[in-house]
SENU-922822 format. One line per field, with one value per residue (C-alpha): residue number from 1; z, y, x. Coordinates in nm, 4 decimals. Example, Ala and Ser with C-alpha at 12.3 -4.5 7.8 and 13.67 -1.06 7.14 Angstrom:
% residues 2
nr	(1	2)
w	(0.7800	0.7140)
v	(-0.4500	-0.1060)
u	(1.2300	1.3670)
END
This chain:
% residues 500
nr	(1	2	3	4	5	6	7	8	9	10	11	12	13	14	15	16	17	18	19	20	21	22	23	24	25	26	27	28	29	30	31	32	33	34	35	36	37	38	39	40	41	42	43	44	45	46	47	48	49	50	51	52	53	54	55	56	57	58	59	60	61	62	63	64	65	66	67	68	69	70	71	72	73	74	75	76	77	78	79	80	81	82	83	84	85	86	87	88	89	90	91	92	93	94	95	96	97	98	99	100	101	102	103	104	105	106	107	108	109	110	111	112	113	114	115	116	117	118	119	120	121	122	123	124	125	126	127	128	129	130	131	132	133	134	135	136	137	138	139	140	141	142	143	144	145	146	147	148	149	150	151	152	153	154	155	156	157	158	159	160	161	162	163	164	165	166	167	168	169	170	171	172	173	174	175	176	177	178	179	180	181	182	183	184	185	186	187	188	189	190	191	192	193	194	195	196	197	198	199	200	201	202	203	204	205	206	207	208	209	210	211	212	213	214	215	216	217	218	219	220	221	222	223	224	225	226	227	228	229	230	231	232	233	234	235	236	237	238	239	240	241	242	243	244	245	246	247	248	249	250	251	252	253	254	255	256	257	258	259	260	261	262	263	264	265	266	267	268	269	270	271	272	273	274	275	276	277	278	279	280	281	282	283	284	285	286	287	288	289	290	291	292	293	294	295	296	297	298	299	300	301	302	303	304	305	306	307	308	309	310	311	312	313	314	315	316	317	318	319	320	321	322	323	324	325	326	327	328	329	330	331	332	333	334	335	336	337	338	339	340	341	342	343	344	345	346	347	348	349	350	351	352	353	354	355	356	357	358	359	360	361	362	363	364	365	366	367	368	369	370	371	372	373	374	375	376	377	378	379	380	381	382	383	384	385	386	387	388	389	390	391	392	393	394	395	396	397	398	399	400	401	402	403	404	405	406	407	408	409	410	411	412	413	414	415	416	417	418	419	420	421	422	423	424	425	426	427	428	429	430	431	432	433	434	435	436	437	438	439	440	441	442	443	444	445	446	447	448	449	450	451	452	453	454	455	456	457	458	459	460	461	462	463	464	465	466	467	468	469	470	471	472	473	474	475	476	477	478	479	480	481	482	483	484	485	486	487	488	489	490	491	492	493	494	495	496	497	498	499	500)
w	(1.5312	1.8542	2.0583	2.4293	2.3894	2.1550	2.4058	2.6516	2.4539	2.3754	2.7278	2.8574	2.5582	2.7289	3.0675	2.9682	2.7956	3.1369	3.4137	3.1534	3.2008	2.8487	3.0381	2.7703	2.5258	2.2355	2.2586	2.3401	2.0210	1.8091	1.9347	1.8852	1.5658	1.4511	1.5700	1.4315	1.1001	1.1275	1.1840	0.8952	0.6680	0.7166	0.6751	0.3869	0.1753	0.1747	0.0420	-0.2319	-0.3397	-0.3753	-0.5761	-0.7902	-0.8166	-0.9137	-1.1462	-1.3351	-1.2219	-1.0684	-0.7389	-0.5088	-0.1651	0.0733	0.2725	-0.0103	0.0540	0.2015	0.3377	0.3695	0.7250	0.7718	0.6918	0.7812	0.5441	0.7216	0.6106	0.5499	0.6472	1.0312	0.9758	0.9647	1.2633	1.1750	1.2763	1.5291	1.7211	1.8745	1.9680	2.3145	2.4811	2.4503	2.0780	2.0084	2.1265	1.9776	1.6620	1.6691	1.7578	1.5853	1.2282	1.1774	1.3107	1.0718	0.8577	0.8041	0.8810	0.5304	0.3497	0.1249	-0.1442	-0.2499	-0.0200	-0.0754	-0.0770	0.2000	0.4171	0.4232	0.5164	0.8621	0.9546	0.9778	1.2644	1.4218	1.7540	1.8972	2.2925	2.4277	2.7496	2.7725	2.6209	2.8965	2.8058	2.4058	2.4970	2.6535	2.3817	2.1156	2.2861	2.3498	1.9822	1.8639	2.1043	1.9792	1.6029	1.6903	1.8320	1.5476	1.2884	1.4455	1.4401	1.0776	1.1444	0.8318	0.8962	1.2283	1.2364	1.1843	1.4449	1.6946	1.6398	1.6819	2.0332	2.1252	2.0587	2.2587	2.5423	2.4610	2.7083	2.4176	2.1637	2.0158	2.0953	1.7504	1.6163	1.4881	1.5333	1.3170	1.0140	1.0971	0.8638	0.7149	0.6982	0.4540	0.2421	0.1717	0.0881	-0.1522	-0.2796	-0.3746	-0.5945	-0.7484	-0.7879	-1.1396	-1.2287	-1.3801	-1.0990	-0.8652	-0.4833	-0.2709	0.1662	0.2322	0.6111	0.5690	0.9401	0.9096	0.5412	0.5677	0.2664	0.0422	0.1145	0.1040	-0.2702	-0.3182	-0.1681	-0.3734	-0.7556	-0.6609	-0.6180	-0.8801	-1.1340	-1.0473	-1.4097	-1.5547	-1.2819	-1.2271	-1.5746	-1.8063	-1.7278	-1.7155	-1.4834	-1.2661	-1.1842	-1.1876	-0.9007	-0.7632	-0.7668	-0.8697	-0.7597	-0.3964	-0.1764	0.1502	0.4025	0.7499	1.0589	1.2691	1.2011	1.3912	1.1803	0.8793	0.9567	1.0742	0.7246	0.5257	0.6682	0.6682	0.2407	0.2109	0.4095	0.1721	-0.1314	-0.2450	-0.2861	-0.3158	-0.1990	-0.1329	0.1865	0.3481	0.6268	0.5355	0.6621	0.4029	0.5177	0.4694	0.1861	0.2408	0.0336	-0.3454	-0.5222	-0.7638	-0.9970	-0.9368	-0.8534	-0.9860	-0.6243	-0.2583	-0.0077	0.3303	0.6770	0.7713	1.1847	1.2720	1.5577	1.5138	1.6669	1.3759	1.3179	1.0862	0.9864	0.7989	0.6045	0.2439	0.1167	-0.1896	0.0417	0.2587	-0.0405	-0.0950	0.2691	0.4922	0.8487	1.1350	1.0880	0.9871	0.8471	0.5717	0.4875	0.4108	0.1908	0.0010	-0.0245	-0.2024	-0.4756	-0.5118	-0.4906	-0.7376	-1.1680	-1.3420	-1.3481	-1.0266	-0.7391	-0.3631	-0.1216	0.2479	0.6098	0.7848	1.0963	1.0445	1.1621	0.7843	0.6132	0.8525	0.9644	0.9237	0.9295	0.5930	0.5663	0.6169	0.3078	0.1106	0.0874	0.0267	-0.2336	-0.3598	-0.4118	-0.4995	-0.7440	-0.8737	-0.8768	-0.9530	-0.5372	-0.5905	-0.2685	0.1036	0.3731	0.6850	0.9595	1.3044	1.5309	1.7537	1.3918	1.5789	1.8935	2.1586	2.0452	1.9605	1.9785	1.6736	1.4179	1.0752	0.7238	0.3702	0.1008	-0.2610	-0.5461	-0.8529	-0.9499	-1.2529	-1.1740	-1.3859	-1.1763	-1.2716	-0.9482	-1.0506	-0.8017	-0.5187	-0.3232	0.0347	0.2436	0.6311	0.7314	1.0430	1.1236	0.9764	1.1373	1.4869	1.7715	1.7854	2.1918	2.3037	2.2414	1.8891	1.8497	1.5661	1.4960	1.1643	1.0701	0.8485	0.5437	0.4171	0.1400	0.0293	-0.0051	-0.2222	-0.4280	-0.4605	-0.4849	-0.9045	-0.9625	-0.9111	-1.1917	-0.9616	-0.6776	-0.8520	-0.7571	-0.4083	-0.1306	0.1085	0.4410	0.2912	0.3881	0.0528	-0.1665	-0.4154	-0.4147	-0.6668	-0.6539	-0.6803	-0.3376	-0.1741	-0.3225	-0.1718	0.1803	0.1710	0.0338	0.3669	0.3249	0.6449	0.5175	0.8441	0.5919	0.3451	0.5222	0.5797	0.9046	0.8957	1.1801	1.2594	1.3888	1.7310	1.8187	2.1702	2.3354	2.5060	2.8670	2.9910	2.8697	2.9982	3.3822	3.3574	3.2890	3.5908	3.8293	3.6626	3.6792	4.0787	4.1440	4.0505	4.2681	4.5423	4.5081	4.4738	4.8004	4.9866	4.9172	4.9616	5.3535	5.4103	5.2623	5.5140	5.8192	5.8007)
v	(1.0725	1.0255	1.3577	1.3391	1.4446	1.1329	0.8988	0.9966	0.9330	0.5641	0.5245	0.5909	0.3808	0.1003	0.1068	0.0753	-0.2564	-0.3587	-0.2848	-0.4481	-0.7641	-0.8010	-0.7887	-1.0098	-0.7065	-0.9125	-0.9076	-0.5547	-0.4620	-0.6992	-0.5780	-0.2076	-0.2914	-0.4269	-0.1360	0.0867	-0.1148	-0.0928	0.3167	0.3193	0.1001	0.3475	0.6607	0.5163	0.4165	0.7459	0.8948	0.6310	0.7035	1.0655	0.9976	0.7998	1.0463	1.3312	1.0685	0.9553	0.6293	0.3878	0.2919	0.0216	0.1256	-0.1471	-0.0430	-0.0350	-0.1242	-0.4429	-0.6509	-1.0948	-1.1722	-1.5610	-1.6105	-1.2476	-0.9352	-0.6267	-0.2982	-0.1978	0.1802	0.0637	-0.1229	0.2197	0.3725	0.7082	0.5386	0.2509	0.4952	0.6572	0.3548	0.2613	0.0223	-0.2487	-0.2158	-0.1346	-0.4599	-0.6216	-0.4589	-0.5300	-0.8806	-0.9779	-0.8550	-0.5745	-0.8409	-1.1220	-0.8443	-0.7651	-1.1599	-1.2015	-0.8809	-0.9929	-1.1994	-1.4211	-1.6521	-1.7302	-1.3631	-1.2330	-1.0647	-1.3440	-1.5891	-1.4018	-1.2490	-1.5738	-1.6742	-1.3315	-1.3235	-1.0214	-1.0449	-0.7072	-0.8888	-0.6327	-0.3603	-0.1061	-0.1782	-0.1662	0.1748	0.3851	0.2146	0.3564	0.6565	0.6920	0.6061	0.8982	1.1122	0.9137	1.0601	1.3824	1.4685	1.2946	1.5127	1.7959	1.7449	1.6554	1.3351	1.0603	0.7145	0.6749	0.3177	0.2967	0.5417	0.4352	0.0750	0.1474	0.3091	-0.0063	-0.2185	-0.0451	-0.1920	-0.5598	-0.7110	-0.8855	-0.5874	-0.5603	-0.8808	-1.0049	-0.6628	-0.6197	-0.2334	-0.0498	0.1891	0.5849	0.6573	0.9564	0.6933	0.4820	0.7481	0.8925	0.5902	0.5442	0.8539	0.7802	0.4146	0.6351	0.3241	0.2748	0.1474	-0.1669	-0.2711	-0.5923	-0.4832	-0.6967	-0.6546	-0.9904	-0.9139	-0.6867	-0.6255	-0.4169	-0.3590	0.0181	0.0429	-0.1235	0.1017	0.3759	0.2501	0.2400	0.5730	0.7280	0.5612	0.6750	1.0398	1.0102	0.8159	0.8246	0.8346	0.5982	0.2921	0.3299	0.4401	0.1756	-0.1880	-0.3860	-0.2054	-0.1168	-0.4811	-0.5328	-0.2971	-0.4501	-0.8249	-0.8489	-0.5559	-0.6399	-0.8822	-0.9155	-1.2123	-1.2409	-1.5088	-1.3041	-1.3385	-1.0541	-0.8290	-1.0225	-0.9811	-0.5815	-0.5680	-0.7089	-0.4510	-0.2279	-0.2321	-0.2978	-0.0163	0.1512	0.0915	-0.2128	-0.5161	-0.8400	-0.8292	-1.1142	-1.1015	-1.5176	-1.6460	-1.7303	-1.7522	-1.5428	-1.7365	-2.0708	-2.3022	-2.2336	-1.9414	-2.0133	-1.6926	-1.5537	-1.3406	-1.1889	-0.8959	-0.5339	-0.3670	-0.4405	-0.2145	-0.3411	-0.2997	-0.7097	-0.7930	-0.6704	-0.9909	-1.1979	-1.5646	-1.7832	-2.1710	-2.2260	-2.5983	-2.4050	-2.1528	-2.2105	-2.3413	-2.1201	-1.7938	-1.9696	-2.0443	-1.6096	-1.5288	-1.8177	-1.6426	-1.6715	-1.2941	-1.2248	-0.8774	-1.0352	-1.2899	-1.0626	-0.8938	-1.1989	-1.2872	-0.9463	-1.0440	-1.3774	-1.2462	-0.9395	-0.9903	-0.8522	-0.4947	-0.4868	-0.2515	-0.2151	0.0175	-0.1532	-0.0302	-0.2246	-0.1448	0.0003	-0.2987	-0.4133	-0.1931	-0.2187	-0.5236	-0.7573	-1.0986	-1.2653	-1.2702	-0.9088	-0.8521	-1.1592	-0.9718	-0.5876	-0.7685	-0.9379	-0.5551	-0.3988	-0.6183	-0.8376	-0.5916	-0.2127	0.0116	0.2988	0.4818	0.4361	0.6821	0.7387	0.7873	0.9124	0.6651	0.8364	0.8202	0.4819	0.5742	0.5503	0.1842	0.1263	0.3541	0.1263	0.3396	0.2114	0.3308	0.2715	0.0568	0.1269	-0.0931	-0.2505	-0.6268	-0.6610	-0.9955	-0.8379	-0.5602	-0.1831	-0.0154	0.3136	0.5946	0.5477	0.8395	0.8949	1.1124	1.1511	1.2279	1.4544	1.5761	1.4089	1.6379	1.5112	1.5597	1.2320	1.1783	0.9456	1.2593	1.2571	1.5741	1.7764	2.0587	2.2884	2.0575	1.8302	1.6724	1.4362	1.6974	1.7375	1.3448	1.3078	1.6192	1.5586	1.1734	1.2689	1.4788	1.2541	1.4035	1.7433	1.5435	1.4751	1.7447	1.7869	1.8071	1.5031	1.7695	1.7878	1.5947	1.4124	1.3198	1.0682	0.7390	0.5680	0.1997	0.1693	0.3642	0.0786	-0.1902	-0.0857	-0.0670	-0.4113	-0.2715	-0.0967	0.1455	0.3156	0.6795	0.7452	0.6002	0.8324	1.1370	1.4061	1.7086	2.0100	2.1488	2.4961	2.6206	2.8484	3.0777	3.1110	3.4058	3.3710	3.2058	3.5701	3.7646	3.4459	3.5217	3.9097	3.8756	3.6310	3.8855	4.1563	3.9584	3.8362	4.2372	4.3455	4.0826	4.1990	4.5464	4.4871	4.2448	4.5190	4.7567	4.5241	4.4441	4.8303	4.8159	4.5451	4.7584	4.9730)
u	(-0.6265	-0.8481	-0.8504	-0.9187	-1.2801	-1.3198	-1.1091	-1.3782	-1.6913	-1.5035	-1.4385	-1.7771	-1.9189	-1.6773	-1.7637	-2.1447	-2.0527	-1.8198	-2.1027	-2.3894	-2.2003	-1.9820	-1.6012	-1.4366	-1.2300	-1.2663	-1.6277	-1.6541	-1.4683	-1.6813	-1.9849	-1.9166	-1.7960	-2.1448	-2.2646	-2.0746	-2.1808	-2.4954	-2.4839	-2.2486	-2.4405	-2.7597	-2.5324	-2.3296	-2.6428	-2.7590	-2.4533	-2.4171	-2.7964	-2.6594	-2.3826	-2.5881	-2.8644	-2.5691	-2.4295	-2.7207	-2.6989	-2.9566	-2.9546	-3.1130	-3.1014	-3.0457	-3.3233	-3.6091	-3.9756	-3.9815	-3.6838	-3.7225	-3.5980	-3.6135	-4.0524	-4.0928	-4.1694	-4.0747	-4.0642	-3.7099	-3.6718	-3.7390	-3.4268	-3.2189	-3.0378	-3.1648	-3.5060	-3.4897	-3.2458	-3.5518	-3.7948	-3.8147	-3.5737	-3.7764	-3.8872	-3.5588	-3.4021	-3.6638	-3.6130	-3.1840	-3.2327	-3.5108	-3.4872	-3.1784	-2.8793	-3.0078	-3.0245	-2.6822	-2.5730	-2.7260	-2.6914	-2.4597	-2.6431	-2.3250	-2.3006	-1.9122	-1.8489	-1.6050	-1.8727	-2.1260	-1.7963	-1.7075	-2.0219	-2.2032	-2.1041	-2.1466	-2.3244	-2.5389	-2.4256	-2.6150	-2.8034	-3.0728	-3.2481	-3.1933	-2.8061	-2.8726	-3.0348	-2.7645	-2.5358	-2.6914	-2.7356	-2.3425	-2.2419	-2.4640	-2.2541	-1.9890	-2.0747	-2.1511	-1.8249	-1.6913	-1.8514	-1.7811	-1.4390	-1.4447	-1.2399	-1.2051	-1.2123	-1.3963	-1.4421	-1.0404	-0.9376	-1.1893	-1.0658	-0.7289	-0.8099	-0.9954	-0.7147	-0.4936	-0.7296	-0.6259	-0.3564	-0.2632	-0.2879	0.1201	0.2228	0.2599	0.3320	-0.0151	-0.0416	-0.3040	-0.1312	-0.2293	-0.4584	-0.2527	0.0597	-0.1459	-0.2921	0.0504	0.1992	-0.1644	-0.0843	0.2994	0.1266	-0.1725	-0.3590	-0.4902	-0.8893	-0.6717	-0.4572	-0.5013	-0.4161	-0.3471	-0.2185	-0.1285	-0.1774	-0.4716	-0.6365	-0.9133	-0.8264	-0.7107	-0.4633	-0.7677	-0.9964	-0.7823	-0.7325	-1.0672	-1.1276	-0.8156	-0.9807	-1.3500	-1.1985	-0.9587	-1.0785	-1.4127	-1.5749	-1.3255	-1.4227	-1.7573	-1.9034	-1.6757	-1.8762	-1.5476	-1.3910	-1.6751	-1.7322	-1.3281	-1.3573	-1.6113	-1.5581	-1.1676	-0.9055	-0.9057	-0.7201	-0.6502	-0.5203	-0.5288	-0.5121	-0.7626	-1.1294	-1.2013	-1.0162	-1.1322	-1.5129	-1.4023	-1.2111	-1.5007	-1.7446	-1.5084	-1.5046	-1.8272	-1.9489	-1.6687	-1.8905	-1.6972	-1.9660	-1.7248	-1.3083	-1.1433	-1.0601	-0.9912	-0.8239	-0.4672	-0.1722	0.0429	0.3612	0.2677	0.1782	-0.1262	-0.0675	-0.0030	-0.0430	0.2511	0.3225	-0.0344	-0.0820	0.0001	0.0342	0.0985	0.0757	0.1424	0.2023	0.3439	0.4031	0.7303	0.7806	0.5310	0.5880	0.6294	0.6629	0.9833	0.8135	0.4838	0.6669	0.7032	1.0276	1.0663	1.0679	1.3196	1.5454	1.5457	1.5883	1.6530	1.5435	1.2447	1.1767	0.8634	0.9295	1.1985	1.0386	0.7566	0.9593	1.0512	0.6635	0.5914	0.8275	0.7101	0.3318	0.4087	0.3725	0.6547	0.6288	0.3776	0.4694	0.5381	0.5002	0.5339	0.6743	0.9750	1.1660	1.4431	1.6410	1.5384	1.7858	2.0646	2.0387	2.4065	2.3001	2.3168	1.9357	1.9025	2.1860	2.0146	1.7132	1.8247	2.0481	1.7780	1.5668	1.8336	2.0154	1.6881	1.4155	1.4387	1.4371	1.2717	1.2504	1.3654	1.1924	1.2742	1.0334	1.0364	0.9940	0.6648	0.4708	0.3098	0.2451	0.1185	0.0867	0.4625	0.7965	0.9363	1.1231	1.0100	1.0561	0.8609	1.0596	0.8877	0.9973	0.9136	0.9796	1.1525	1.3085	1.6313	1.7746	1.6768	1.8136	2.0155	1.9356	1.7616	1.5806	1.6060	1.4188	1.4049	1.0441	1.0839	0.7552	0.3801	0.1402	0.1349	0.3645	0.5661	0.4423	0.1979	-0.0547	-0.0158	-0.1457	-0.1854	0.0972	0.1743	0.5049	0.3986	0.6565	0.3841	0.3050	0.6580	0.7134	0.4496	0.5531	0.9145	0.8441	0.7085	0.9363	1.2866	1.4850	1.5267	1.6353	1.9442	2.1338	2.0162	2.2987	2.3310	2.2610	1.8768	1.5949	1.5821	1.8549	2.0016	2.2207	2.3551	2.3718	2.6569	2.7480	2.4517	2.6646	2.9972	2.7894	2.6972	2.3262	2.3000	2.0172	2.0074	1.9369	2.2140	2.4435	2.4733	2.2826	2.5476	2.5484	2.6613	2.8416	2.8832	3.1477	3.1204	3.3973	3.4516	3.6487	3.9563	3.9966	4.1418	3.8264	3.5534	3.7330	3.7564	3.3766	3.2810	3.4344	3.2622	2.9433	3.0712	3.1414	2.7742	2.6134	2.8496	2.7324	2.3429	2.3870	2.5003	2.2345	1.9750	2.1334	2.1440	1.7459	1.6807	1.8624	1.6982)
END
């Protein structure tokens, strides 16, 4: 989360880029995200060339001896943040635009790989070096405040933040997952070292690195030490779509700075038949626009056949089963208007889950868990496709609390039920018996059916009421006088205080 110290530091890093001349947002964001890149790329090759020294592996640093720019030879370390940071402004601008932005325009060796794709047409805008300067002074601050407050996912959060600057930012429900919203959800799949992932509207690809992230600290010996799967991981586990090339050249850095050398990240419009991919892949996790505009005439006809609607978040829905294999998963967020919704396409397509495929889970969250970007109240649907029913129980549990305070501060408080999701989520069978007044309980299908598959947790969620005696009328009067009495008598000595 981005604390007001952190807001600050991005503000002041903002206005430099405003009074240097560089006023368009979109720009300003692009910009600080090569930047931030760039610092990453330096700070993330010397962790990797740890890990590989701790894990007995070999490991070519990026920034070894000598690096080809164009017909020049130059010597690679100069190329590092941790050492151009400290030239003057001059060299330094001669240094960025000279030799470290063609640099990372052509770091990636395959040429038809997602990073070389988007960041070839990548631009450095900075007009002058005296403006280069105090940038690069500001995004140390920038990382020192961030280290000190021990915050994950930097580039993410500070993104987010940035966003929130565009006029535009929310208008086709594009609004960055929390970072602790996506690792829970990772957390509830447990990715395996064999599973194809795939976000079908990826942005700046936060649930696939947070895969990534979750398999190199969980099954870090069984990915990178088995050749197969190493180069699986590499090369072949990760997918994601989007129709912004911003957040596809941000998304692409984003995993590659991640340690993941070639995803498959393209410019697609999921929607459309553009998109031909079925029965594919083994997981989708997935945060789809909520109210995106959308033209009716591109959207594919076999999705409209499932869930004949304009809304973006059903028919979203109906991709994931189309996209899924038999037995792959899905863990994605939908309004709430998703489960409650009484138009036929809202029941065509919680019929469709719920009689079709196997619904696992349905939880509730509260509605400040995206803010301050959006007050929408959303909620995760996790199911399997089975493409022959499978639905029995289905667990419900209303998140009331994930660590932050549910204002626009978003700031962080002891409540958290994040770690009881996850716990209770593997271990169902002790749900069973749980009382419908708890924060997580069963439903049997059966009970969905009969409610026209409504799966509003509000639905089958039950309140206790206590029941407050009050005393009689007669003894509520007889203590107002009383009460009327003593103020009578303490007015009275305080006017024979002030006489005298």
């Amino acid at each position: 989360m981005i604390t007001g110290e952190l807001k600050n530091r991005i503000d002041s890093l903002w206005e430099i880029f405003w009074t240097g001349g560089l006023t368009n947002p979109l720009d300003v964001i692009e910009q600080m995200t090569y930047l931030m890149f760039i610092h990453d790329l330096d700070e993330s090759d010397n962790i990797h060339a740890k890990e590989s020294s701790m894990l007995g592996l070999p490991y070519d640093s990026v920034f070894a001896k000598e690096v080809k720019i164009g017909d020049r030879i130059v010597e690679g370390t100069q190329l590092k943040w941790s050492v151009f940071h400290d030239y003057p402004a001059d060299r330094m601008y001669s240094v960025m635009q000279e030799m470290v932005f063609p640099f990372i325009k052509n770091l990636h060796a395959n040429k038809d790989s997602a990073y070389s794709k988007y960041m070839g047409d990548a631009i450095f805008k900075l007009p002058t070096p005296l403006m280069l300067s105090k940038v690069v002074d500001a995004m140390d601050e920038l990382y020192f405040q961030i280290d000190k407050l021990k915050e994950s996912d930097s580039r993410g959060d500070v993104y987010e933040y940035l966003l929130s600057k565009l006029s535009t930012a929310g208008v086709n429900g594009q609004f960055r997952t929390p970072r602790h919203i996506i690792k829970m959800m990772v957390e509830l799949m447990k990715p395996s070292p064999d599973d194809i992932i795939c976000d079908p509207s990826c942005g700046t690809a936060g649930f696939l690195v947070e895969s990534g992230e979750y398999l190199k600290a969980n099954r870090k010996e069984e990915v990178f030490f088995d050749r197969t799967k190493r180069d699986h991981f590499m090369n072949h586990m990760f997918h994601g779509f989007d129709m912004d090339r911003t957040m596809l050249r941000i998304g692409a850095m984003n995993m590659m700075t991640h340690g993941v050398e070639s995803p498959i990240i393209e410019y697609r419009d999921s929607l459309s038949d553009q998109n031909p991919d079925r029965d594919k892949y083994s997981l989708i996790l997935a945060n789809p626009p909520f109210k995106g505009s959308l033209d009716a005439d591109i959207v594919s006809p076999d999705l409209l056949k499932v869930c004949k609607t304009k809304k973006t978040e059903l028919l979203f829905l109906t991709l994931f089963i189309r996209m899924l294999k038999v037995g792959g998963r899905c863990a994605c967020i939908v309004p709430d208007g998703v489960l409650f919704g009484s138009s036929k396409a809202h029941k065509d397509i919680r019929k469709e889950i719920v009689e079709n495929q196997k619904l696992e889970a349905v939880i509730s969250m509260p509605s400040g868990v995206f803010k301050p970007y959006a007050g929408v109240s959303t909620a995760i649907i996790i199911f399997t496709k089975t493409n022959y029913g499978g639905t029995d129980n289905i667990w419900f549990y209303d998140m009331q609390a994930d660590g932050y305070s549910l204002d626009d501060k978003r700031a962080a408080v002891p409540e958290n039920d994040i770690p009881d999701i996850i716990s209770r989520f593997y271990n169902l069978d002790s749900e069973m018996n749980r009382k419908r007044t708890e924060k997580s309980f069963m439903v049997p299908k059966q009970e969905i059916v009969d409610n026209e598959y409504d799966l509003s947790i509000n639905k089958y969620k039950e309140t206790e009421y206590e029941t407050i005696e009050y005393p009689p009328t007669s003894e509520i009067m007889s203590d107002i006088r009383n009460i009327e009495r003593q103020i009578n008598q303490e007015m009275s000595e305080l006017e024979k205080l002030l006489n005298k």
